[in-house]
VOLO-937623 format. One record per atom (N, C-alpha, C, O): residue number from 0; atom name; z, x, y. Coordinates in Angstrom, 3 decimals. Last residue first. Layout:
REM VOLO-937623
<NUM "CA" <Z X Y>>
...
END
This chain:
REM VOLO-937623
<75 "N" <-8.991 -0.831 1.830>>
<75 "CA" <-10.192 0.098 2.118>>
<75 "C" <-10.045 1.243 3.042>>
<75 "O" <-11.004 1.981 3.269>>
<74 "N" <-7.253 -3.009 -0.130>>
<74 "CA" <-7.407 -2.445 0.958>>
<74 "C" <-8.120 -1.257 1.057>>
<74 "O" <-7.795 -0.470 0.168>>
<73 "N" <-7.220 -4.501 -2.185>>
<73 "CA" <-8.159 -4.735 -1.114>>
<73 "C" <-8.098 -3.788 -0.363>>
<73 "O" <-9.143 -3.635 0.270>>
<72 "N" <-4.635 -4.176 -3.463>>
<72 "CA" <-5.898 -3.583 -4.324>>
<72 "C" <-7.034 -3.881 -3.433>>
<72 "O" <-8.079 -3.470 -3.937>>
<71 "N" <-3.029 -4.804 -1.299>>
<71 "CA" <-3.052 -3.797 -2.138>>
<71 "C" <-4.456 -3.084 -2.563>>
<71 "O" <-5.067 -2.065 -2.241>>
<70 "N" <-3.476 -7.889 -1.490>>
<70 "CA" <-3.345 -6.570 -0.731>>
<70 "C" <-3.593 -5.563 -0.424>>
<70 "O" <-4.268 -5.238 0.552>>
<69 "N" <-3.006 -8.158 -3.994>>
<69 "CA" <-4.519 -8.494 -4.021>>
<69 "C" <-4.367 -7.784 -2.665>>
<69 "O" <-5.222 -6.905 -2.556>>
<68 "N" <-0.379 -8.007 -5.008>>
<68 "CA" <-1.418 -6.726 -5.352>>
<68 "C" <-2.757 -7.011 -4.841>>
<68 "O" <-3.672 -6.248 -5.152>>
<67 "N" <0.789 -9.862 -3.018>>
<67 "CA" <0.653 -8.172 -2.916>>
<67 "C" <-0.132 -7.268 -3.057>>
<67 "O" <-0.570 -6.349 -2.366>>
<66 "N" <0.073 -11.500 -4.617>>
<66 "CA" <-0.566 -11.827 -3.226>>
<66 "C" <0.003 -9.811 -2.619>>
<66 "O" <-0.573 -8.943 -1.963>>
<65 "N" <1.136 -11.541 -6.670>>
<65 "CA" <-0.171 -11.495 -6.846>>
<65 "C" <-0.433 -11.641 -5.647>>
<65 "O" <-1.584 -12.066 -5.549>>
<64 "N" <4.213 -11.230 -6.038>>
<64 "CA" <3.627 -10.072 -6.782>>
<64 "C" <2.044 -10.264 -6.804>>
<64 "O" <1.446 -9.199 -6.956>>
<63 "N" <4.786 -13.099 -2.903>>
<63 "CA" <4.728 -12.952 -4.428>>
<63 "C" <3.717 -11.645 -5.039>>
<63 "O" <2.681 -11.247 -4.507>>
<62 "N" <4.673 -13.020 0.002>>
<62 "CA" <5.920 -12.930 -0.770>>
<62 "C" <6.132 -13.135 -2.278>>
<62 "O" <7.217 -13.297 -2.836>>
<61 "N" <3.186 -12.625 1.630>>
<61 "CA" <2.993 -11.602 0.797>>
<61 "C" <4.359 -11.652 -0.014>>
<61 "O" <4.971 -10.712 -0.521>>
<60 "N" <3.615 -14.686 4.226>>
<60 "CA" <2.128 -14.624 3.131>>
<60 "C" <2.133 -13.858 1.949>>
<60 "O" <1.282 -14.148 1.109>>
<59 "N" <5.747 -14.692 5.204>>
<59 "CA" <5.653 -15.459 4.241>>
<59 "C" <4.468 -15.120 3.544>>
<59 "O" <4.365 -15.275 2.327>>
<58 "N" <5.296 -13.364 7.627>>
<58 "CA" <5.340 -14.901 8.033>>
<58 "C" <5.238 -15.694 6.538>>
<58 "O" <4.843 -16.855 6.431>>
<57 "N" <6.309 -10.859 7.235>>
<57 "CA" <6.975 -11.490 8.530>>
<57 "C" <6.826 -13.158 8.099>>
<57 "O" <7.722 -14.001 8.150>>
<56 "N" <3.590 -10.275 5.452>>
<56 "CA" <5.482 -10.081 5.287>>
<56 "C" <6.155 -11.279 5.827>>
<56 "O" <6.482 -12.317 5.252>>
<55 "N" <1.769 -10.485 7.744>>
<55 "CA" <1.715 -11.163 6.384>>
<55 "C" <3.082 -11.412 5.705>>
<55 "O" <3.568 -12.517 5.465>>
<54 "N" <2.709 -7.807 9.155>>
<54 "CA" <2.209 -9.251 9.769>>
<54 "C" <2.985 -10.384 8.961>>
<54 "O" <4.056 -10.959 9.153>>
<53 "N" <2.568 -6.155 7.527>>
<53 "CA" <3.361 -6.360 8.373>>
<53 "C" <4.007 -7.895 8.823>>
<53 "O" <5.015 -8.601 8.828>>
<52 "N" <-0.302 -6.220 6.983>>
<52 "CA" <0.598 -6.360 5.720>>
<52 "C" <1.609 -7.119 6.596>>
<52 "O" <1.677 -8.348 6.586>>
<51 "N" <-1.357 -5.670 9.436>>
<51 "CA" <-1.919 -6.937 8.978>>
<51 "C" <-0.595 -7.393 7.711>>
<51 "O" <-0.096 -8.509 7.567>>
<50 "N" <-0.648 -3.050 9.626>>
<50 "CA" <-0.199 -3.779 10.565>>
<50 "C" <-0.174 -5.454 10.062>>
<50 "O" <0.742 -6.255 10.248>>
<49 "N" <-1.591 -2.080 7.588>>
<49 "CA" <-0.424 -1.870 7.487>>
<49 "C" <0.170 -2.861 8.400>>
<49 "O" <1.222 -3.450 8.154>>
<48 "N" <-4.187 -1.892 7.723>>
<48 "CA" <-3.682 -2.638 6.205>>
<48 "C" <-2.264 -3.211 6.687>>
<48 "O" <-1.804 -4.317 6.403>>
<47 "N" <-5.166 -0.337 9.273>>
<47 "CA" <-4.859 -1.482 9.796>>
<47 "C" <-4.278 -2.918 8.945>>
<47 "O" <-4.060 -4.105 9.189>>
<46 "N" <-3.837 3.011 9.247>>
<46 "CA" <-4.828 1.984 8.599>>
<46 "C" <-4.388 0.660 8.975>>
<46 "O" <-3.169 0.489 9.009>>
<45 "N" <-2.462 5.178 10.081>>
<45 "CA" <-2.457 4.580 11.309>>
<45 "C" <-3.642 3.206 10.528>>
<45 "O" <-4.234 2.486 11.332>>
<44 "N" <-3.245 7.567 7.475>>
<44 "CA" <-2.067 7.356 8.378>>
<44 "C" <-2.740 6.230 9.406>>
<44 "O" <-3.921 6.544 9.548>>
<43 "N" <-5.552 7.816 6.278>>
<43 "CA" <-5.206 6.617 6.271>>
<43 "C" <-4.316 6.252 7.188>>
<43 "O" <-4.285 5.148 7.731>>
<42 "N" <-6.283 10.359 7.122>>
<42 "CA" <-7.370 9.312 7.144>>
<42 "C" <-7.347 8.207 6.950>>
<42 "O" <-8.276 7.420 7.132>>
<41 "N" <-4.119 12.155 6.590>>
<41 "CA" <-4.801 11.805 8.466>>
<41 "C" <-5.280 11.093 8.562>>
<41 "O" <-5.297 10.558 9.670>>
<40 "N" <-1.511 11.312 4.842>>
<40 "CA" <-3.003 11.291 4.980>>
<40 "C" <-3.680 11.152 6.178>>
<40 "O" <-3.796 10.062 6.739>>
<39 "N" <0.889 9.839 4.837>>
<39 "CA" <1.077 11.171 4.656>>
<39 "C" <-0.546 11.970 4.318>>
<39 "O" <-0.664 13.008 3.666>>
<38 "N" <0.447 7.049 5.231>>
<38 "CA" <0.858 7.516 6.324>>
<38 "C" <1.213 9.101 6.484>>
<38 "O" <1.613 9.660 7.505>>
<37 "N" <0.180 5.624 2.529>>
<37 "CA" <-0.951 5.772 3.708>>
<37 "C" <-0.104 6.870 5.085>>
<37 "O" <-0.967 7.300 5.850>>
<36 "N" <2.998 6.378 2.037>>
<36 "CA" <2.498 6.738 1.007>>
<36 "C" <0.633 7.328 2.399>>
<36 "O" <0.190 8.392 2.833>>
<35 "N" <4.152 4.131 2.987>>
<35 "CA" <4.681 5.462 3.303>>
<35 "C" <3.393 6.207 3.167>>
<35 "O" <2.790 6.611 4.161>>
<34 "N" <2.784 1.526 2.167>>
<34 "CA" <2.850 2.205 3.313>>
<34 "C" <3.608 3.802 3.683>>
<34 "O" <3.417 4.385 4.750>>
<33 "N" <3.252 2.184 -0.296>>
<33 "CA" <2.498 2.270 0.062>>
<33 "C" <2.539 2.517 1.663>>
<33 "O" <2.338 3.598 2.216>>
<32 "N" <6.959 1.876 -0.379>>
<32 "CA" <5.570 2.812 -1.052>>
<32 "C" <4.144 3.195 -0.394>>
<32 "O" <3.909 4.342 -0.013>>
<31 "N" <6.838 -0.613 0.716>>
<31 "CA" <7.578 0.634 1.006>>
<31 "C" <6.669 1.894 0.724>>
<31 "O" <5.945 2.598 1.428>>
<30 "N" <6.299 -2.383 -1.419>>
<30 "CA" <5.128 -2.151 0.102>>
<30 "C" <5.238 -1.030 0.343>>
<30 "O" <4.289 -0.246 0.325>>
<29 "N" <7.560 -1.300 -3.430>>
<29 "CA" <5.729 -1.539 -3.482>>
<29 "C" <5.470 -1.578 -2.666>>
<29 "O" <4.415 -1.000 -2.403>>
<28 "N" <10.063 -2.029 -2.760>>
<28 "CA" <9.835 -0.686 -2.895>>
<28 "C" <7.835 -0.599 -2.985>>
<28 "O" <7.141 0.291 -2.493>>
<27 "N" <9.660 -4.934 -2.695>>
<27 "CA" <10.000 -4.594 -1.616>>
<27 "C" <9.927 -2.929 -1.694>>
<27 "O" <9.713 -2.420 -0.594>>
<26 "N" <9.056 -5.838 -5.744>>
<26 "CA" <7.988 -5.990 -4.362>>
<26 "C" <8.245 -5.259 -2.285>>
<26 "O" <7.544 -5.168 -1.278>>
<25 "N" <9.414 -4.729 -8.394>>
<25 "CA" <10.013 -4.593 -6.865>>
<25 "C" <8.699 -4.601 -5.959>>
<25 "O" <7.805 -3.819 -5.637>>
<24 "N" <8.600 -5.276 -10.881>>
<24 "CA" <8.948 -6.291 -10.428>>
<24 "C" <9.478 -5.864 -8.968>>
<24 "O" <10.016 -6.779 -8.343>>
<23 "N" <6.753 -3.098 -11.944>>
<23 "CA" <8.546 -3.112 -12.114>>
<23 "C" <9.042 -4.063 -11.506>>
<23 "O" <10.259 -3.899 -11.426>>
<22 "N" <4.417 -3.600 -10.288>>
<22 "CA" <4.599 -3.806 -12.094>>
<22 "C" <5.707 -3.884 -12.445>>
<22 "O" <5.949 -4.720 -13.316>>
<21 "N" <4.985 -2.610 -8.299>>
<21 "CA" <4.981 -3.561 -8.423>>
<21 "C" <4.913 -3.993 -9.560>>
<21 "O" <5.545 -5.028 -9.774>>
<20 "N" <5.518 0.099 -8.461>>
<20 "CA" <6.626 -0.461 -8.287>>
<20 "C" <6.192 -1.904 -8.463>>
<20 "O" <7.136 -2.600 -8.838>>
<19 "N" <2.654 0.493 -9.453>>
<19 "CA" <4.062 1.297 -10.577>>
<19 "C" <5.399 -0.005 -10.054>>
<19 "O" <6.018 -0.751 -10.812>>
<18 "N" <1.381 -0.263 -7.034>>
<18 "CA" <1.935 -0.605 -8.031>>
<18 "C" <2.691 -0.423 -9.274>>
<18 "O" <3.248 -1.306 -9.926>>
<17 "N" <2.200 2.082 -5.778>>
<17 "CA" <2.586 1.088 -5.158>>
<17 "C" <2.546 -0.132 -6.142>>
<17 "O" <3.473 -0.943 -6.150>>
<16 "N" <0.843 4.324 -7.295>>
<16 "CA" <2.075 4.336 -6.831>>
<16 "C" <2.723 3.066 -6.612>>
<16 "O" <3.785 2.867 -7.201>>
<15 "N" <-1.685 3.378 -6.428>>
<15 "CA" <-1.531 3.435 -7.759>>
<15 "C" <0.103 3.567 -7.953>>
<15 "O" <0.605 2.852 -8.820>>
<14 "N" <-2.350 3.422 -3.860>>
<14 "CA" <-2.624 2.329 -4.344>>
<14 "C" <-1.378 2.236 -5.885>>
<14 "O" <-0.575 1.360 -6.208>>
<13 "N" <-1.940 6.038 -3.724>>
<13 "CA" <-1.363 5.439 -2.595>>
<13 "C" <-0.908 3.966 -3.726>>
<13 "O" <0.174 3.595 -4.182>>
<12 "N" <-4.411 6.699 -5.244>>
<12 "CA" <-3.230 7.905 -5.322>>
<12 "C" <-1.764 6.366 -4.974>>
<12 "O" <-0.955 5.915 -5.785>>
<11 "N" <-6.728 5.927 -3.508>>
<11 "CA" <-6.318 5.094 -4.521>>
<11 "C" <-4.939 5.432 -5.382>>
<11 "O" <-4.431 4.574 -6.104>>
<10 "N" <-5.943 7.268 -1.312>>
<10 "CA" <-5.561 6.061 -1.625>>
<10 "C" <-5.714 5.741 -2.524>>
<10 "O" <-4.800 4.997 -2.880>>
<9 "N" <-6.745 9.688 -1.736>>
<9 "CA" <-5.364 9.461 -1.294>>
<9 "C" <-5.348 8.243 -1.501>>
<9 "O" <-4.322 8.012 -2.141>>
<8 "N" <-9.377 9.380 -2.238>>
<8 "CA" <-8.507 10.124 -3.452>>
<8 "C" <-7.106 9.390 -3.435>>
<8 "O" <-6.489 8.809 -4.328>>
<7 "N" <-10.326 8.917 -0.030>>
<7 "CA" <-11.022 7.904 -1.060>>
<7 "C" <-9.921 8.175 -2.427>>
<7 "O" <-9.717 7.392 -3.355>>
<6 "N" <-9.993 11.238 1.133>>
<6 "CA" <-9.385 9.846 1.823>>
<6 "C" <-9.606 8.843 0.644>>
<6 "O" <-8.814 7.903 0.572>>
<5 "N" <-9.034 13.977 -1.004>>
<5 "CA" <-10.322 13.105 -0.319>>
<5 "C" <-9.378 12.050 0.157>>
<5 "O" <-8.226 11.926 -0.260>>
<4 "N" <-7.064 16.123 -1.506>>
<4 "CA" <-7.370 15.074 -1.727>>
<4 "C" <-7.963 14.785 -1.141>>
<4 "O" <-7.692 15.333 -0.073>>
<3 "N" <-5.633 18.592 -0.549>>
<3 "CA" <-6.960 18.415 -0.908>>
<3 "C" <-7.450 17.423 -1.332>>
<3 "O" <-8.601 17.649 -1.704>>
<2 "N" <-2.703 18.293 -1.387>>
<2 "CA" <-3.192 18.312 0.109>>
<2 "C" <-4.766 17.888 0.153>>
<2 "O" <-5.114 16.925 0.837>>
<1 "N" <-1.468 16.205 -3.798>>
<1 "CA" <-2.871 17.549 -3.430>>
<1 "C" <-2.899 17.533 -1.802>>
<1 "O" <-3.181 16.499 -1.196>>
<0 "N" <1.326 15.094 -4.371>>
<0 "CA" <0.072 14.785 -3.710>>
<0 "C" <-0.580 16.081 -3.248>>
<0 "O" <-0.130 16.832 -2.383>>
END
């Protein structure tokens, strides 16, 4: 990862990673990922994706590969 990356860079960077793993069928290295991933960026570190993901996890909502990537691929 470029230090020099734009916020707009890092994530989609973030994004793109996170599905690699999700395409490989690991939904649990895909969050992992990503959330790591937002958190090595000043502009994403602390994004409210993460808390909400969190959330979502906890109560069942994100427990299939298309409810991930729509996650995922939503997040701003």
């Amino acid at each position: 990862m470029p230090e020099s990356m734009t916020r707009a860079q890092h994530l989609q960077w973030a994004k793109t990673r996170a599905l690699e793993y999700l395409d490989a069928g690991n939904l649990t290295d895909a969050w992992a990922s990503f959330v790591s991933d937002l958190g090595k960026h000043p502009e994403t570190a602390g994004n409210s994706t993460i808390e909400l993901g969190m959330l979502e996890m906890m109560m069942g909502g994100l427990n299939t590969a298309a409810k991930l990537r729509h996650h995922i691929e939503g997040t701003h």
